[in-house]
C-alpha positions, 0 to 999 in steps of 0.5 A: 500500500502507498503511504500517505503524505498529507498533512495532518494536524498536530496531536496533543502534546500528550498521548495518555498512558504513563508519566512518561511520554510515548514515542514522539511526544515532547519529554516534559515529563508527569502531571505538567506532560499529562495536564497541559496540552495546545489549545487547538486540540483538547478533544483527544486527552477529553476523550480519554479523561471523559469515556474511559478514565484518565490512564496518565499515571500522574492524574487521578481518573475522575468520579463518573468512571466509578472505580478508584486507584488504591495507589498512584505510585505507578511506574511509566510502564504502568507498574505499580512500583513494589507491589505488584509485577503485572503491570495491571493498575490495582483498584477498588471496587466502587459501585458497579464497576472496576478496574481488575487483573486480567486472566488471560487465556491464550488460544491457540486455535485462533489468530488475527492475522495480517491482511489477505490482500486480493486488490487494493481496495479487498481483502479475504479477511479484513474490512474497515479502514488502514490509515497510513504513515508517511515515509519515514515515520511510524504510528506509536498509538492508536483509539477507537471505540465501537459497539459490540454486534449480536451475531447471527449464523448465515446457516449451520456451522461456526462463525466468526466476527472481531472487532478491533483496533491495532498497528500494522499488518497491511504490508508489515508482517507483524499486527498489534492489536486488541478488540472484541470477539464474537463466535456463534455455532448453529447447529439448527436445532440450537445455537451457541454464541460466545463474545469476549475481549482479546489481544494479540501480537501476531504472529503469536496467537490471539490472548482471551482476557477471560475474566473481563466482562462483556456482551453484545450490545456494549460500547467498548473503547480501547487504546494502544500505545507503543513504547518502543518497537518491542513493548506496548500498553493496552488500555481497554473499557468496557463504556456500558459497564464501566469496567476496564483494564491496562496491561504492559506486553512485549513482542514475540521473539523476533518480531519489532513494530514497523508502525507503518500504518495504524487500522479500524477492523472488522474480522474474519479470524483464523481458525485452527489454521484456516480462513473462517467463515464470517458471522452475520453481524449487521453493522459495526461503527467504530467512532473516535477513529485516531492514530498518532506518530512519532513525528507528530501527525494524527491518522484518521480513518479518513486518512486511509484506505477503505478495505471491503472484505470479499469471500472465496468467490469475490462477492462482497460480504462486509463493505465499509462506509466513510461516515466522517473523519473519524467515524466508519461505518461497516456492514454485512452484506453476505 
């Protein structure tokens, strides 16, 4: 794919994840790096701070996410120094939702994979929009928010849909990413669904965060920040229940971020080994559709490539729709 040269807008002088900047942003360092930000452009960290809770390790998360930090001593990996070696921030119970440690669960029957690109425009696996980075520069983070979508199997068999948001692996061999799976199994007679939250960095396999609670029809928010070409922090919310959840992980051996582009996806997944079968999801909007770099451009679906999914015989089975520049809309058409 082409990368893109046009000029965006700068981004917040902060990208809110640690007491320490992210790659590309300024080193002013703690609660003056976390607080102060240009003029023209608060709509980012007010997004952080209003829909998910504040992550800066040096701001307190405000009221209306209704969990509360036991500590604020955390490190800038998100660690909190001494206590606990996760790097999950420990919180109380506070009304109907918390901040918990994640369980993960890796699945090794599952894979988000790179794009299978038929032409610039298809692909057999992915459907969404990939926002590229000029030459010579790198996506560090990306947002997103979207809905989680009640699946319906086209007809007997298993089926598949994820949501998620990432880095690379549309013309990079690596992807970074993290989202929402929904599988539902007809069997004519009966029907079994199944939807939890996951992340990956392919080429390992897919991790179920088996403990975090989520069903469809929940506006989910993730965030992934790029701490360097090996390291990455994810920060996940579930918007409906108010749960949410950090974590700090490391590439697979061998692998290192390219950051050629940053992407808003819609998924047919890899299936012990195979191309799966797409599940009915109607539609998907992912708002909020963001990407920084180390030089200090945002991406914007808007900036990028609309990416229509076709199946085996080149029919278009979930075709994306610019709403605005950060907003996408993606639907099922199988």
């Amino acid at each position: 794919m082409r990368p893109t040269t046009s000029a965006a807008r700068a981004p917040p002088a902060s990208l809110p994840h640690s007491s320490s900047p992210p790659l590309g942003a300024p080193s002013d360092g703690g609660a003056r790096w976390c607080r102060s930000r240009p003029n023209n452009d608060t709509k980012l960290h007010r997004r952080f701070t209003t829909r998910s809770g504040c992550v800066c390790s040096s701001a307190r998360p405000r009221a209306s996410t209704h969990w509360r930090r036991k500590t604020a001593n955390f490190s800038s990996s998100g660690i909190r120094r001494g206590r606990t070696r996760t790097g999950i921030r420990s919180c109380t119970r506070h009304g109907s939702a918390w901040c918990r440690e994640p369980q993960f669960a890796l699945r090794t029957d599952k894979q988000h994979g790179v794009r299978n690109t038929i032409a610039n425009d298809t692909s057999t696996n992915w459907s969404g929009a990939a926002a590229f980075a000029a030459k010579g520069d790198s996506a560090t983070y990306v947002i997103g928010q979207w809905t989680v979508p009640d699946v319906v199997a086209p007809g007997l068999g298993s089926y598949y849909c994820a949501s998620w948001v990432g880095i690379d692996g549309d013309g990079s061999p690596d992807v970074l990413q993290a989202g929402t799976e929904c599988d539902v199994v007809s069997f004519g007679f009966f029907t079994a669904k199944q939807t939890y939250v996951w992340w990956e960095w392919f080429p390992n396999f897919e991790v179920q965060i088996a403990n975090f609670p989520v069903t469809s029809g929940d506006v989910m928010f993730c965030a992934i920040c790029v701490h360097s070409d090996t390291e990455a922090g994810f920060y996940i919310t579930n918007l409906t229940t108010g749960a949410s959840t950090s974590f700090t992980k490391t590439a697979p051996r061998g692998t290192h971020l390219v950051g050629n582009c940053a992407e808003w996806i819609v998924e047919a997944p890899t299936v012990n080994g195979g191309q799966s079968a797409l599940a009915r999801y109607g539609d998907v909007y992912f708002d909020e559709c963001i990407a920084g770099t180390k030089n200090h451009a945002l991406l914007h679906d808007g900036d990028g490539d609309l990416i229509t999914m076709v199946d085996s015989s080149n029919k278009k089975i979930s075709i994306p729709t610019r709403e605005t520049d950060e907003l996408i809309k993606i639907q099922f058409t199988g």
